[in-house]
ZAMI-101748 format. One record per residue: residue number from 0; z negated, y negated, x of N, C-alpha, C, O in turn. Coordinates in nm, 3 decimals, always signed. Layout:
N
+-----+---------+---------+---------+---------+---------+---------+---------+---------+---------+---------+---------+---------+
:  nr :    n_pz :    n_py :    n_px :   ca_pz :   ca_py :   ca_px :    c_pz :    c_py :    c_px :    o_pz :    o_py :    o_px :
+-----+---------+---------+---------+---------+---------+---------+---------+---------+---------+---------+---------+---------+
: NUM :       Z :       Y :       X :       Z :       Y :       X :       Z :       Y :       X :       Z :       Y :       X :
...
+-----+---------+---------+---------+---------+---------+---------+---------+---------+---------+---------+---------+---------+
//
This chain:
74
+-----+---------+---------+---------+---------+---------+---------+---------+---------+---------+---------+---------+---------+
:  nr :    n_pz :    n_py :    n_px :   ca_pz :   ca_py :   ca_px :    c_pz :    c_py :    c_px :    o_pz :    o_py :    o_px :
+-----+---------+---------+---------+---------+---------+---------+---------+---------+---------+---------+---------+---------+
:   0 :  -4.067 :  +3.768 :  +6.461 :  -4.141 :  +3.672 :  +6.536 :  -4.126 :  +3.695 :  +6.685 :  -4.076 :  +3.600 :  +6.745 :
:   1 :  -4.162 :  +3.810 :  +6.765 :  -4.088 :  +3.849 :  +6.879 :  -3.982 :  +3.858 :  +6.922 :  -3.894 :  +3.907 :  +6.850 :
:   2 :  -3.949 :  +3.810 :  +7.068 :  -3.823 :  +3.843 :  +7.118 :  -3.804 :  +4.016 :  +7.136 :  -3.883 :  +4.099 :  +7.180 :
:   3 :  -3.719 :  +4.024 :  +7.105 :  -3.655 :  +4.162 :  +7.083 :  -3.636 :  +4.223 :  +7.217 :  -3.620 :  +4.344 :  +7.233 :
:   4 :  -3.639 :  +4.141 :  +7.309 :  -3.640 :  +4.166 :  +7.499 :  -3.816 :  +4.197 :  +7.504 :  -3.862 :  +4.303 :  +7.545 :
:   5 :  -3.870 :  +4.123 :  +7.471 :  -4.049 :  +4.173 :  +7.486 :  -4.092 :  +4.263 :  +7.367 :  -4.043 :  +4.278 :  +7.255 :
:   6 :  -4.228 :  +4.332 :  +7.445 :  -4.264 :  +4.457 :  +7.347 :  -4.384 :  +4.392 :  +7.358 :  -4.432 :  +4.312 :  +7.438 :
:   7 :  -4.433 :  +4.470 :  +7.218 :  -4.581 :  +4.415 :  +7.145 :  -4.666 :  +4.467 :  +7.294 :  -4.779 :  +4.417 :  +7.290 :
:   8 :  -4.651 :  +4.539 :  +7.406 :  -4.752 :  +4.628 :  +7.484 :  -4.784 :  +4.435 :  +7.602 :  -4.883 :  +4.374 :  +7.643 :
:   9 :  -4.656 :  +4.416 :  +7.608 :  -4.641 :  +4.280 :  +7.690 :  -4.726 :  +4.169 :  +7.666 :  -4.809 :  +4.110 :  +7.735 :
:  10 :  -4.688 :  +4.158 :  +7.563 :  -4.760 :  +4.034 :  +7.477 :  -4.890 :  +4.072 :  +7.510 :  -4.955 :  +4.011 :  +7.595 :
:  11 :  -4.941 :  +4.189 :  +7.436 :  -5.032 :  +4.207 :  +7.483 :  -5.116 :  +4.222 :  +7.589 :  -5.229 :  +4.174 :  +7.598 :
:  12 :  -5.066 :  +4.280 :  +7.658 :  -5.121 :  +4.270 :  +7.810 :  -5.116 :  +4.062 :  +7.835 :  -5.208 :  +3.997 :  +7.886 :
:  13 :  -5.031 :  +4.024 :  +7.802 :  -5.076 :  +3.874 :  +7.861 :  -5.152 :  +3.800 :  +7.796 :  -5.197 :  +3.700 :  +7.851 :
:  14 :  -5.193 :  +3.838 :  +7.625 :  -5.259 :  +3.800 :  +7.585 :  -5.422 :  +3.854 :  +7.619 :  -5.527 :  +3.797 :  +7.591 :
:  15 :  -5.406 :  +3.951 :  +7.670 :  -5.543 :  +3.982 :  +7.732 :  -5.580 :  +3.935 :  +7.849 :  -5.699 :  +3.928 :  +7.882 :
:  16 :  -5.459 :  +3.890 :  +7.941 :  -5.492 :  +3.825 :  +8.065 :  -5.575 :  +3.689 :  +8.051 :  -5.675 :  +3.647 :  +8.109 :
:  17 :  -5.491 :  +3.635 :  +7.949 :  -5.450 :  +3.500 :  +7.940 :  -5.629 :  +3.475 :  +7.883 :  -5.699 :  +3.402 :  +7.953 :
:  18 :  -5.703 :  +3.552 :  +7.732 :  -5.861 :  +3.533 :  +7.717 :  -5.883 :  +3.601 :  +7.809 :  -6.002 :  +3.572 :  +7.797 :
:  19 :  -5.883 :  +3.687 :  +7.921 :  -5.994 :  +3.686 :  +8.032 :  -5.987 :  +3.584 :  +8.086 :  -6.102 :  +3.540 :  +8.081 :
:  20 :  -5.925 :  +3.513 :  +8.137 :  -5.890 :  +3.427 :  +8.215 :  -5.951 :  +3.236 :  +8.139 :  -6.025 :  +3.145 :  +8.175 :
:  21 :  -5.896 :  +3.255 :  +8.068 :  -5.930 :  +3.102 :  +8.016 :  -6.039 :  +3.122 :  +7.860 :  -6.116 :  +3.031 :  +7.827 :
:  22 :  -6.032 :  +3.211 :  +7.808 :  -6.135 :  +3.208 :  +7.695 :  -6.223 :  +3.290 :  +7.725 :  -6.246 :  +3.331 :  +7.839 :
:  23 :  -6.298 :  +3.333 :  +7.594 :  -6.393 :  +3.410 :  +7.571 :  -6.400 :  +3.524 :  +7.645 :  -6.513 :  +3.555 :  +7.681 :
:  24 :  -6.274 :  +3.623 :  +7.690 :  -6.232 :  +3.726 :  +7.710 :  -6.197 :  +3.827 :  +7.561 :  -6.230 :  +3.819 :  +7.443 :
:  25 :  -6.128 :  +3.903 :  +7.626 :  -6.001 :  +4.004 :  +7.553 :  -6.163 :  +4.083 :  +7.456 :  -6.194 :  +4.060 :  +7.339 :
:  26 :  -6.216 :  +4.150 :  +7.527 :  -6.336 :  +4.232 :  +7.422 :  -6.411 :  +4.154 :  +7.326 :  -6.447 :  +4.191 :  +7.215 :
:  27 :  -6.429 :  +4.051 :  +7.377 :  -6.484 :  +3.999 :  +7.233 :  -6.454 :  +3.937 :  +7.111 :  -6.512 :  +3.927 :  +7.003 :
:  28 :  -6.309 :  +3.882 :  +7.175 :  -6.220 :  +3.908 :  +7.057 :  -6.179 :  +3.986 :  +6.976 :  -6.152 :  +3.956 :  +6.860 :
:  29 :  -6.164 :  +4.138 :  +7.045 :  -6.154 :  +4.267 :  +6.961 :  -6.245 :  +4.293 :  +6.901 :  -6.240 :  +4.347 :  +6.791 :
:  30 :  -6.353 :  +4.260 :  +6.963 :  -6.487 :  +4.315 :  +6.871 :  -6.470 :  +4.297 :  +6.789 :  -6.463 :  +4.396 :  +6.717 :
:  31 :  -6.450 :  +4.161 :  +6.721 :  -6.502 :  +4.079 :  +6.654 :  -6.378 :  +4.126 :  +6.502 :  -6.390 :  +4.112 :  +6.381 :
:  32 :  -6.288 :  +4.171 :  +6.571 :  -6.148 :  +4.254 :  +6.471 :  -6.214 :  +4.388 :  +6.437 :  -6.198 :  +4.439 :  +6.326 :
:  33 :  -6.294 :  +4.450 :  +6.542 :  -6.311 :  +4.582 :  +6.475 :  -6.431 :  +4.560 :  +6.324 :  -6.463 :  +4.619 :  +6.221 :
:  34 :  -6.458 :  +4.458 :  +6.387 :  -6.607 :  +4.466 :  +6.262 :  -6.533 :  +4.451 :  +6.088 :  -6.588 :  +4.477 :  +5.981 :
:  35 :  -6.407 :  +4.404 :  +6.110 :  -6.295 :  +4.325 :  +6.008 :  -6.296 :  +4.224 :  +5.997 :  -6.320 :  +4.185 :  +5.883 :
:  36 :  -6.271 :  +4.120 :  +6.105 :  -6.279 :  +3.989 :  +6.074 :  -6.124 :  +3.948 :  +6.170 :  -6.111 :  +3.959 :  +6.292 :
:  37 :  -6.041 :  +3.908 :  +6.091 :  -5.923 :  +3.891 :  +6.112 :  -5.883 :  +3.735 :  +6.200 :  -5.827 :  +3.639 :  +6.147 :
:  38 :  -5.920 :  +3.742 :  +6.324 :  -5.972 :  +3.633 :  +6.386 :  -5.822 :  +3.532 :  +6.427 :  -5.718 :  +3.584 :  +6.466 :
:  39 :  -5.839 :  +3.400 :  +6.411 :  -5.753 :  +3.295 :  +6.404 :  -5.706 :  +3.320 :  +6.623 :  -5.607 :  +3.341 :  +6.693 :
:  40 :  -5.835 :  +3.300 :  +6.637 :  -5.829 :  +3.321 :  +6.819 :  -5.788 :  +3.415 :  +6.854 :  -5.757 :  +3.409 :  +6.973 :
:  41 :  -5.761 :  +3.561 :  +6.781 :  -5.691 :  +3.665 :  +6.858 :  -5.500 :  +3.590 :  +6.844 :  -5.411 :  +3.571 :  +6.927 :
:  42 :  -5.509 :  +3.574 :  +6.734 :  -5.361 :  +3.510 :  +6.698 :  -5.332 :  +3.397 :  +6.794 :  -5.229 :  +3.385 :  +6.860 :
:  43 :  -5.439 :  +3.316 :  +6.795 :  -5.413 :  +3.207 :  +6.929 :  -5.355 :  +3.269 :  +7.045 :  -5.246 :  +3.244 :  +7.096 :
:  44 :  -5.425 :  +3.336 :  +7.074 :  -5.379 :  +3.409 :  +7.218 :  -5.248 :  +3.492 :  +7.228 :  -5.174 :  +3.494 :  +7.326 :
:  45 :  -5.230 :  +3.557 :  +7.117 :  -5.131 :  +3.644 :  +7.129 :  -5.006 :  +3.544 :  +7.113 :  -4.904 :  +3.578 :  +7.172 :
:  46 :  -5.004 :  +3.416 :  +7.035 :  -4.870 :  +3.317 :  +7.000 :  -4.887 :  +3.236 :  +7.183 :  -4.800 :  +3.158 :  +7.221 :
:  47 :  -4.977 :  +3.262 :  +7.251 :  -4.963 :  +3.153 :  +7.369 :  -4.877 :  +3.258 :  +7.439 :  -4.760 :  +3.248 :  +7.476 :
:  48 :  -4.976 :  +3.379 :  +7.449 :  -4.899 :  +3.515 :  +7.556 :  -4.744 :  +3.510 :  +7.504 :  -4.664 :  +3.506 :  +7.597 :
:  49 :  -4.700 :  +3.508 :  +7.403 :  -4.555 :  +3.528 :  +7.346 :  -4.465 :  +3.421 :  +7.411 :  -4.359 :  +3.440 :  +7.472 :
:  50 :  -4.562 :  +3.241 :  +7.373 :  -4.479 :  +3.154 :  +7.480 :  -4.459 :  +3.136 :  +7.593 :  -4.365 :  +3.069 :  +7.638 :
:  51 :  -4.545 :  +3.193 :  +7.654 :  -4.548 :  +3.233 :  +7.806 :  -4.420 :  +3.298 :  +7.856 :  -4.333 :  +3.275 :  +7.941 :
:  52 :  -4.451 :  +3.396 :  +7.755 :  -4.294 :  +3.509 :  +7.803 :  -4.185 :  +3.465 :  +7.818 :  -4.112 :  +3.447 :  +7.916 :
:  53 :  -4.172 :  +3.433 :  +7.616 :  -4.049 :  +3.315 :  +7.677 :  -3.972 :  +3.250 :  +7.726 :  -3.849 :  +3.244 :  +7.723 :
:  54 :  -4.083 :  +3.171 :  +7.798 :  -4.042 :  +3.065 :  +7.881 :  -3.999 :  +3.115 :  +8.036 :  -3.915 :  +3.055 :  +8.104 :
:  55 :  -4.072 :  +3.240 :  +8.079 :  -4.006 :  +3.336 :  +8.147 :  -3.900 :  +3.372 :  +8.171 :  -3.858 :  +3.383 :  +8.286 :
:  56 :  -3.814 :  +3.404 :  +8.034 :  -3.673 :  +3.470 :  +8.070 :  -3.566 :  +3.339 :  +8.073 :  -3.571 :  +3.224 :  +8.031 :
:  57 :  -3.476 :  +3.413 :  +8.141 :  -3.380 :  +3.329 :  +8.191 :  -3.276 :  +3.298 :  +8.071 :  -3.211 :  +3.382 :  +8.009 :
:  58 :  -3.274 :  +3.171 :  +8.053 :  -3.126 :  +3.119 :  +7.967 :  -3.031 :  +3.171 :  +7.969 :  -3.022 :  +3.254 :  +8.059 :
:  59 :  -2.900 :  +3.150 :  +7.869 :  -2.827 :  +3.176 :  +7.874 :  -2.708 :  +3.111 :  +8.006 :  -2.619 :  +3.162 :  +8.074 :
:  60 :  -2.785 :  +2.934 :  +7.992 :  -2.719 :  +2.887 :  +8.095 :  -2.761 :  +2.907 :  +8.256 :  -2.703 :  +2.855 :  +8.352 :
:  61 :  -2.872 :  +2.993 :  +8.259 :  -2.948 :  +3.020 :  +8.372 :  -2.839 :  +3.136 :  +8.421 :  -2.782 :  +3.123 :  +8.530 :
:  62 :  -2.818 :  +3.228 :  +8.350 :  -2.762 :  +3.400 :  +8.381 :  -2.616 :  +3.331 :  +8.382 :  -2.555 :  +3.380 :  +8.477 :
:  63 :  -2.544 :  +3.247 :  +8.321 :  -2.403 :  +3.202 :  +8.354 :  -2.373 :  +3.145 :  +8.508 :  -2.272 :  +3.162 :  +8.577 :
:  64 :  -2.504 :  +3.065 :  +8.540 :  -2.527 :  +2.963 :  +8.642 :  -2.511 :  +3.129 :  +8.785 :  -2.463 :  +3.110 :  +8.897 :
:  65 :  -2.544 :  +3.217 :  +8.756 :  -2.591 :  +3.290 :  +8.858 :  -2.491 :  +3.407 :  +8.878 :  -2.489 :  +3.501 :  +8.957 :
:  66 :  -2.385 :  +3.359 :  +8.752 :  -2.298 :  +3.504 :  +8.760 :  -2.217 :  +3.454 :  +8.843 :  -2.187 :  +3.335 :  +8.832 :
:  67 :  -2.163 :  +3.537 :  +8.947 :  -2.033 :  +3.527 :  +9.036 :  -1.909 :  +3.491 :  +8.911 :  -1.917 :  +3.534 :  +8.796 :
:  68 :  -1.816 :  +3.419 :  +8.952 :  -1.677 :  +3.357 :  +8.914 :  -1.582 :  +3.453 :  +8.975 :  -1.587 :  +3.489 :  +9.092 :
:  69 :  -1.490 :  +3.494 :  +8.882 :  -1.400 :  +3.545 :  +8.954 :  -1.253 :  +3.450 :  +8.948 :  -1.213 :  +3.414 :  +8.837 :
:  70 :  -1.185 :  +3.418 :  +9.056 :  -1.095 :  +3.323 :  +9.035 :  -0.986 :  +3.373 :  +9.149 :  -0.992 :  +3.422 :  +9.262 :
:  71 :  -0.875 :  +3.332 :  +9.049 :  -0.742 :  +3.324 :  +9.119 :  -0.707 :  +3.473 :  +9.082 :  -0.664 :  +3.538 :  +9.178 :
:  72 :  -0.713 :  +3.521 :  +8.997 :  -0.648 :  +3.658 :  +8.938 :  -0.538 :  +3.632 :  +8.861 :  -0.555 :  +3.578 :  +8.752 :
:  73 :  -0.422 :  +3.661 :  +8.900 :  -0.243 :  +3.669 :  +8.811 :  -0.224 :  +3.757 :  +8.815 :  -0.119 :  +3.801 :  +8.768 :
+-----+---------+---------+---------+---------+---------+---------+---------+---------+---------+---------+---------+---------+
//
């Protein structure tokens, strides 16, 4: 399910940014895991933090667009 370029520590960290910031916040979502309740909203957050990233890294046609050309070599 992860990009193999991002680590679960990433995700995480933005998925904790991302509920401080716009939800409930990051602790009460955990709480709510430690008690054992396998919460739909921690998963929310962590699949947004993941698209976030994503959308972050640069394409393939982005890193082609930016590589120097080498031309006129015989």
């Amino acid at each position: 399910m992860t990009t193999p370029r991002l680590t679960e520590e990433e995700i995480t960290a933005r998925a904790r940014r991302l509920a401080d910031e716009q939800g409930p916040g990051w602790e009460a979502l955990t709480a709510e895991e430690q008690v054992g309740r396998d919460t739909a909203e921690l998963r929310y957050w962590r699949e947004l933090a993941l698209k976030e990233l994503e959308a972050e890294e640069p394409t393939v046609l982005e890193v082609e667009a930016s590589t120097p050309k080498t031309v006129g070599l015989d």
